[in-house]
C-alpha positions in Angstrom: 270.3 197.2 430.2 271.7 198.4 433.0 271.3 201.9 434.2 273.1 204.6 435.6 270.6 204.8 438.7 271.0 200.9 438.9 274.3 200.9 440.0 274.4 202.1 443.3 271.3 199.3 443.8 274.5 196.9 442.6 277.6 198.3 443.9 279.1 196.3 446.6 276.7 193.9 446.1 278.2 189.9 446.1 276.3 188.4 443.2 276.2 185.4 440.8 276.2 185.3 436.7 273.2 183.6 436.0 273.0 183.9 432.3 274.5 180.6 430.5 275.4 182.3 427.9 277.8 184.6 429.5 281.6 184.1 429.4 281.6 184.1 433.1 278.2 181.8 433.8 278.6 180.9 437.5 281.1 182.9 438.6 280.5 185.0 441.8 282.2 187.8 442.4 281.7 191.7 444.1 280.5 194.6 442.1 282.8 197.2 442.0 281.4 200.4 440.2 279.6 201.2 437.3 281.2 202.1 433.9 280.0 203.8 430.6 281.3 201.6 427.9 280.9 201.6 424.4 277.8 199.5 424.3 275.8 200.8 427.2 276.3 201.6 431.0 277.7 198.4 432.7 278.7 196.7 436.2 282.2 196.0 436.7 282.9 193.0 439.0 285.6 191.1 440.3 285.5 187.6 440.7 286.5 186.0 444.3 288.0 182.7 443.2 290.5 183.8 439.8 290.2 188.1 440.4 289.6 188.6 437.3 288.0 192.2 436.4 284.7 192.0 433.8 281.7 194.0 433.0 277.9 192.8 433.1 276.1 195.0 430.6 272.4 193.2 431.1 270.8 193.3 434.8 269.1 189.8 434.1 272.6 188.4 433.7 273.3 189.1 437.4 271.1 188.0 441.0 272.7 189.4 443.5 273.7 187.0 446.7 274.4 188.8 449.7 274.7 193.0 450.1 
């Protein structure tokens, strides 16, 4: 679970989804900010190749590439 103190270690941050099982597996993109949602405190980031906007809820879904 991601944190509220965790995000500024994240934010603006390039990094990779490293979890299979997540709908965006692969995909690299730039954190943006942090958001409270309604299941937990998560990372919003943007993907560079399609733009698209998605949350990571889960630290260990993320490894962060370049800062």
């Amino acid at each position: 679970m991601i944190t509220h103190q965790k995000v500024a270690y994240y934010q603006g941050s390039e990094v990779r989804i490293v979890n299979s099982k997540h709908q965006h597996f692969n995909a690299v993109g730039n954190v943006l900010r942090g958001e409270q949602t309604p299941m937990g405190y998560g990372l919003v980031v943007k993907r560079f190749d399609t733009q698209e906007i998605f949350f990571v809820l889960d630290e260990n879904d993320v490894k962060v590439t370049k800062r």
